[in-house]
C-alpha positions as CSV (number, residue, x, y, z in Angstrom):
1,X,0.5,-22.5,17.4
2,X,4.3,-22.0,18.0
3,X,5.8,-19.2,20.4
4,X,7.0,-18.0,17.3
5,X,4.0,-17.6,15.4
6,X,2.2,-16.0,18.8
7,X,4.7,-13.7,19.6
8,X,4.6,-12.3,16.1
9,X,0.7,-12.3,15.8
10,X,0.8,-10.2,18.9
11,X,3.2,-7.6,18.1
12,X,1.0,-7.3,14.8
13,X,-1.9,-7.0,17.6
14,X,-0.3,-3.8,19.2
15,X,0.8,-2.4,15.8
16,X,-2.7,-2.4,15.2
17,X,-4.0,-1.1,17.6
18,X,-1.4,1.9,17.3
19,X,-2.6,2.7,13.6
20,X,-6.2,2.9,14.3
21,X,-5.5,5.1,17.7
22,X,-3.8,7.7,14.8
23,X,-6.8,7.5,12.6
24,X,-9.5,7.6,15.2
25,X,-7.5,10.7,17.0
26,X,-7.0,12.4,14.0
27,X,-9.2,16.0,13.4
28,X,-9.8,14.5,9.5
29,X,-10.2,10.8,9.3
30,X,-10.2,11.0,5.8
31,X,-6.6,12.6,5.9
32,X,-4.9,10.0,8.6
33,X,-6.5,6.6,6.5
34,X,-4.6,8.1,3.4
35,X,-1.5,8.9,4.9
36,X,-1.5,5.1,6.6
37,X,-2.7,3.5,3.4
38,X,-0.5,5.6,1.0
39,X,2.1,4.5,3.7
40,X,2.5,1.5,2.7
41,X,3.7,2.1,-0.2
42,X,7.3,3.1,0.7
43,X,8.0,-0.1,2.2
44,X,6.3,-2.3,-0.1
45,X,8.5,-1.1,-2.9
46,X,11.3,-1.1,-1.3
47,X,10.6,-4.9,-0.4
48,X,9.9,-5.9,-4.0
49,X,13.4,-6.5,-5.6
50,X,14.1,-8.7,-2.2
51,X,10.8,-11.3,-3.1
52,X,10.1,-13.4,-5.7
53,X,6.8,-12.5,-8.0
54,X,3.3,-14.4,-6.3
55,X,2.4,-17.2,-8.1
56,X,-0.4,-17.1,-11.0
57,X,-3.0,-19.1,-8.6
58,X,-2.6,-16.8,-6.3
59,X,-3.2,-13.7,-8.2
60,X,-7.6,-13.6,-8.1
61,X,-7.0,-13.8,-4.3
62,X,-4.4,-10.7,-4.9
63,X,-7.3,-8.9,-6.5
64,X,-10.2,-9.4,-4.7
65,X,-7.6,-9.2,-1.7
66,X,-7.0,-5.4,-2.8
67,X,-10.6,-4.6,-3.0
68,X,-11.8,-6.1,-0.1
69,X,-9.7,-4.0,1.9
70,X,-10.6,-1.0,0.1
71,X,-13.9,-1.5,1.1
72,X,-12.8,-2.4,4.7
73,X,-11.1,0.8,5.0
74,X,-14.0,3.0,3.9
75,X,-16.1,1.0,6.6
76,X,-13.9,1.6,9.1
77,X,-13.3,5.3,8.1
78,X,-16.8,5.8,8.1
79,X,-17.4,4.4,11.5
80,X,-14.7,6.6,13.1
81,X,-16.5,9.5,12.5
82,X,-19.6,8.4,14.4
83,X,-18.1,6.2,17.1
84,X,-15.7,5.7,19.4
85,X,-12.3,3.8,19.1
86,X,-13.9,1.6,22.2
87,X,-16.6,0.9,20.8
88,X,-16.1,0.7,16.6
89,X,-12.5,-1.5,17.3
90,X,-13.8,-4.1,19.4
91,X,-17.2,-4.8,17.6
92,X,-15.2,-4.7,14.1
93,X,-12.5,-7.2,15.4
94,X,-14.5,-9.2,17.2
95,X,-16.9,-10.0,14.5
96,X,-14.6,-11.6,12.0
97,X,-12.3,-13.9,14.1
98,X,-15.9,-16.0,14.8
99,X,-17.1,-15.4,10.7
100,X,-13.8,-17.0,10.0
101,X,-13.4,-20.1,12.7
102,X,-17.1,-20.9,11.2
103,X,-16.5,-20.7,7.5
104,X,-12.8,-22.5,7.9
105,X,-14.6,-25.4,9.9
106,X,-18.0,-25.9,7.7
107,X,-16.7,-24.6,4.5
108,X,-13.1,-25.2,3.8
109,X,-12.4,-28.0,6.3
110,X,-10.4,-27.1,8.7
111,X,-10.0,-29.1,11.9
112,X,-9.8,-27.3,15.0
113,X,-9.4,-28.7,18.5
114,X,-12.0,-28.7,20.9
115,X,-9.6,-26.5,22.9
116,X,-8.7,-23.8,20.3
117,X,-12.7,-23.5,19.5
118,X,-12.9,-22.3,22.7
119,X,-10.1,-20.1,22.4
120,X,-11.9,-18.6,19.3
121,X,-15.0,-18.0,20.7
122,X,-13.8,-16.6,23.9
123,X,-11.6,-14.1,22.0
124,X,-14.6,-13.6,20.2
125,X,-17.9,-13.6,22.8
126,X,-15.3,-11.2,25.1
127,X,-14.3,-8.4,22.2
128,X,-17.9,-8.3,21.5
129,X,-19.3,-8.1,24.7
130,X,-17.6,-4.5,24.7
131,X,-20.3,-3.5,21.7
132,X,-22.6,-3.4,25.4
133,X,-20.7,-0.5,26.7
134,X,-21.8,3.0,26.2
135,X,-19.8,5.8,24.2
136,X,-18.3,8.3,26.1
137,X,-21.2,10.8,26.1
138,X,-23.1,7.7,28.3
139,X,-25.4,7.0,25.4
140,X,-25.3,4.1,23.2
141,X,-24.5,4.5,19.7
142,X,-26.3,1.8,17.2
143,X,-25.3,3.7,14.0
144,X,-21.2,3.2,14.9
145,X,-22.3,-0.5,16.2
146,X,-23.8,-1.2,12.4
147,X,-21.0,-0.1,10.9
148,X,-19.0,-1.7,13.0
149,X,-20.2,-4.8,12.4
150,X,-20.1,-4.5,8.7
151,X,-16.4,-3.6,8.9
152,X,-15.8,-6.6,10.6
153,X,-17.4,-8.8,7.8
154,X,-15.1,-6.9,5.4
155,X,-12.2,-8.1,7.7
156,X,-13.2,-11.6,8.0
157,X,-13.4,-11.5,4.0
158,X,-9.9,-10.1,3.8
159,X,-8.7,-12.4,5.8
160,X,-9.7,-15.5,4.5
161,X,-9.0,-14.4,0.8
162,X,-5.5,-13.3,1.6
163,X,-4.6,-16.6,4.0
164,X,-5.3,-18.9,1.2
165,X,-3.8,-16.4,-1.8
166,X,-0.3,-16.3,0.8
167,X,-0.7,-19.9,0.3
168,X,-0.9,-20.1,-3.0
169,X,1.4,-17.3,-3.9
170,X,4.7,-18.8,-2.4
171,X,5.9,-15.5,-1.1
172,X,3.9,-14.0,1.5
173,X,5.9,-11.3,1.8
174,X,5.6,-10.6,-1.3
175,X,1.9,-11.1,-1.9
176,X,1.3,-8.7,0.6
177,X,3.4,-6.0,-1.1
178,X,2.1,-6.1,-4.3
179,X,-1.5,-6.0,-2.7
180,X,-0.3,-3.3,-0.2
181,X,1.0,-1.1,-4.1
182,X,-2.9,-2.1,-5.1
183,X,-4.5,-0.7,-2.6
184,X,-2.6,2.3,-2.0
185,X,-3.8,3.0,-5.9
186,X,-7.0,2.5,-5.3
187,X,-7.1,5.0,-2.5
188,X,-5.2,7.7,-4.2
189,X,-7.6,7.2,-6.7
190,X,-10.8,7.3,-4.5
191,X,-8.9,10.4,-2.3
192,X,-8.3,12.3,-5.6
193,X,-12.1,11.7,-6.7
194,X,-13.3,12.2,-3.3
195,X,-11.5,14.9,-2.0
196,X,-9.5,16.8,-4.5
197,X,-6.3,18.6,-2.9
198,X,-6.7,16.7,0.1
199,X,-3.7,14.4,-0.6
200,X,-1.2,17.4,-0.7
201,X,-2.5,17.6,2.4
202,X,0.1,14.5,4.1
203,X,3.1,16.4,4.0
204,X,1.6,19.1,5.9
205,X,-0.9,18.0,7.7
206,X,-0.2,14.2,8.3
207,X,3.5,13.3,7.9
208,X,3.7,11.5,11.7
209,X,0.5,9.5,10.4
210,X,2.2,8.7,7.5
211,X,5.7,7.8,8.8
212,X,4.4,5.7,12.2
213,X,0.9,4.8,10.9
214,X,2.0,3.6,7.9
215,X,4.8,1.9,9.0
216,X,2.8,0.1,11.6
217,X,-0.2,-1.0,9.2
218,X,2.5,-2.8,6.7
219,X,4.5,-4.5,9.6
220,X,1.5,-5.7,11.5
221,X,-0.2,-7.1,8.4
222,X,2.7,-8.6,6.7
223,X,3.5,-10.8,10.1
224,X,-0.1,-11.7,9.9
225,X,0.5,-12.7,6.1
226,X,3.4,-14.9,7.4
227,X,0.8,-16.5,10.2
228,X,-1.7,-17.5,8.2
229,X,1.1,-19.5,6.1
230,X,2.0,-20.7,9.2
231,X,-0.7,-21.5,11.3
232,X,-4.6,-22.0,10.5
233,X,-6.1,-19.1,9.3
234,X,-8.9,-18.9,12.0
235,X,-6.5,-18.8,15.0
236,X,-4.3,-16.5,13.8
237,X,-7.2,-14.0,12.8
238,X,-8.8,-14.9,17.1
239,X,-5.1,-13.8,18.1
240,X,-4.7,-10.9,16.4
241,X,-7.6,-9.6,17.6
242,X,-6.3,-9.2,21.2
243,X,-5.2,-5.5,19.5
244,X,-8.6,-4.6,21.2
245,X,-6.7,-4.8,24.9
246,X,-4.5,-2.5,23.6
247,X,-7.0,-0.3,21.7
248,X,-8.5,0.0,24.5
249,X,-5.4,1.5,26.7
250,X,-4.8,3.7,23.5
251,X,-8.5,4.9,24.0
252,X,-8.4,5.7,27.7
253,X,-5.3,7.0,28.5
254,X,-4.5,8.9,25.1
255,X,-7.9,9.5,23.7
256,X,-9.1,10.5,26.7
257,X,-12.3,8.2,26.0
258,X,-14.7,6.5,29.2
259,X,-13.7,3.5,31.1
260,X,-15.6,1.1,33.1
261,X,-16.2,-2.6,34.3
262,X,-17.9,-3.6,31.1
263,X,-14.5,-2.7,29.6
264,X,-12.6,-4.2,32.1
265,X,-14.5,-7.4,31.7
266,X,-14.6,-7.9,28.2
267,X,-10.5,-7.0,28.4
268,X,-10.2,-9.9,30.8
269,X,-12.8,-12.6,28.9
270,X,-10.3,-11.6,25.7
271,X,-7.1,-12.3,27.1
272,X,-8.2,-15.7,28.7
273,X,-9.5,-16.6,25.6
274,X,-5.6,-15.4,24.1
275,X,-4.1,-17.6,26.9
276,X,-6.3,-21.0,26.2
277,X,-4.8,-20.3,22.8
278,X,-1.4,-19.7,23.5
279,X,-1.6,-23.6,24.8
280,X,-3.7,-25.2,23.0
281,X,-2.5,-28.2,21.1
282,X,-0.5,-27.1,17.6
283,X,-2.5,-28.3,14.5
């Protein structure tokens, strides 16, 4: 992996973390996941007229690419309200980064060195090791860990389906927009059904989510979009999921939420596993 390719996955990492801090702190989770979804919209028509259309191959990746993250963001919406950030974030992205290192290398064959498997499953082993911690009331919470886990699934879906579709598509800038317009749709659509007036609730109620959350969701996952064009899908998914260091900052010092050595641990096992990537050998 080039500096250029990690210095851009990790940015995405904190931008990440950053938009899921919002919705996680906000009083209606429901209101903050509009407001960063329908946030993406701005920016991905604004980027449209600058990008050529996604090729024809790639457009049954751009649709199931729009409704797997439809479904992700339910999951993670839904696991929000009975977790917390430290413990639904790292179980989520922890989950998919070792779903996709196993179905690139048995399924799709991709060759990864010995050294950047164990980058992979360190990132991996230490995000997930923080699903041992307890929630801030002390007590363990197995509902937000199933969710959680399910979530992650959704992401290592996702993921996959939209590395190979930016493949395909010859514009992964572009792929991501029109998927970003698709999914925005759907949610307005689901929002409307779901919780009628609540969407001319954003102005009022949820214009910073909108602006910085929204912003932040479509920058982090458009630099992931150019990664995975650049760089083997399952590495770039193990690196971005360093967001959970930050997450976890977000969570104690913002959110107010419990720290202790598990964390700590887990935090450390993470970013050696981010550092045996950062030098493993390019593929």
């Amino acid at each position: 992996m080039t500096s250029l390719v990690f210095i851009a996955v990790i940015f995405a990492a904190i931008l990440h973390a950053v938009w899921n801090a919002l919705v996680k702190g906000g009083a209606d989770k429901h209101l903050s996941m509009a407001a960063v979804v329908i946030g993406h919209v701005p920016l991905a028509l604004l980027i449209l007229p600058f990008v050529p259309l996604p090729a024809p191959a790639s457009w049954p990746y751009l649709f199931a690419g729009t409704a797997i993250h439809f479904a992700y963001q339910l999951f993670l919406l839904n696991s929000y309200r009975v977790g917390d950030l430290t413990q639904v974030y790292p179980i989520a992205r922890g989950t998919s980064p070792l779903l996709v290192a196993g179905i690139s290398v048995i399924f799709l064959g991709v060759h990864l060195q010995p050294l950047e498997l164990l980058a992979v499953l360190t990132i991996g082993v230490g995000i997930l090791s923080m699903s041992l911690v307890r929630q801030s009331d002390g007590m363990r919470n197995a509902q937000a860990a199933k969710m959680a886990f399910l979530t992650g699934c959704l992401i290592a879906a996702y993921s996959l389906v939209d590395g190979l579709g930016a493949r395909l598509s010859g514009t992964a800038l572009g792929f991501y927009a029109w998927l970003a317009i698709g999914n925005g749709i759907l949610f307005v659509l689901f929002t409307a059904y779901k919780s009628p007036g609540l969407l001319r609730q954003i102005p009022l109620r949820a214009k910073r989510v909108f602006v910085i959350g929204g912003s932040a969701s479509f920058t982090a996952y458009a630099l992931v979009m150019w990664s995975f064009t650049q760089a083997p899908i399952a590495l770039v998914t193990a690196l971005r999921e360093t967001s959970i260091v930050f997450a976890l900052l977000i969570g104690v010092f913002f959110l107010k939420e419990r720290m202790d050595l598990a964390k700590v641990f887990s935090t450390m096992v993470t970013l050696m596993g981010a550092a045996l990537l950062r030098f493993s050998k390019q593929v």
